[in-house]
C-alpha positions, 0 to 999 in steps of 0.5 A: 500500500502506498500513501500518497498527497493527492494533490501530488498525484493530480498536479503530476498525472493526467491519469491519476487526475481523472482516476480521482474525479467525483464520477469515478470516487466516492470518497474524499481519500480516494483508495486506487486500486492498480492490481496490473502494475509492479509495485517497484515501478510505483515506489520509483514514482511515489519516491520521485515525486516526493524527492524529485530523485530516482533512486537507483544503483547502476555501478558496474559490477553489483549484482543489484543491477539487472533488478534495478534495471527491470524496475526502472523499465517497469517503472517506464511503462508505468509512467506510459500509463500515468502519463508524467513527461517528467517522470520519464524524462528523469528515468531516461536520463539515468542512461 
C-alpha cells in the first residue's frame, strides 16, 4: 500500500487526475486500486515525486543491477500509463 498527497498525484498525472474525479470516487481519500502494475515501478514514482530523485544503483559490477534495471523499465511503462513527461524524462536520463 502506498500513501500518497493527492494533490501530488493530480498536479503530476493526467491519469491519476481523472482516476480521482467525483464520477469515478466516492470518497474524499480516494483508495486506487492498480492490481496490473509492479509495485517497484510505483515506489520509483511515489519516491520521485516526493524527492524529485530516482533512486537507483547502476555501478558496474553489483549484482543489484539487472533488478534495478527491470524496475526502472517497469517503472517506464508505468509512467506510459500515468502519463508524467517528467517522470520519464528523469528515468531516461539515468542512461
Amino acid at each position: 500500500d502506498f500513501h500518497i498527497h493527492k494533490e501530488l498525484l493530480s498536479d503530476n498525472s493526467p491519469f491519476f487526475t481523472n482516476a480521482m474525479k467525483k464520477e469515478w470516487t466516492k470518497c474524499d481519500d480516494c483508495i486506487l486500486e492498480l492490481p496490473d502494475d509492479d509495485p517497484n515501478a510505483v515506489q520509483i514514482y511515489v519516491a520521485w515525486l516526493y524527492c524529485n530523485r530516482i533512486f537507483a544503483q547502476l555501478e558496474v559490477g553489483n549484482t543489484k543491477v539487472a533488478k534495478e534495471y527491470e524496475a526502472l523499465l517497469d517503472a517506464y511503462i508505468f509512467r506510459d500509463k500515468i502519463q508524467d513527461h517528467d517522470f520519464k524524462d528523469a528515468i531516461r536520463h539515468l542512461y
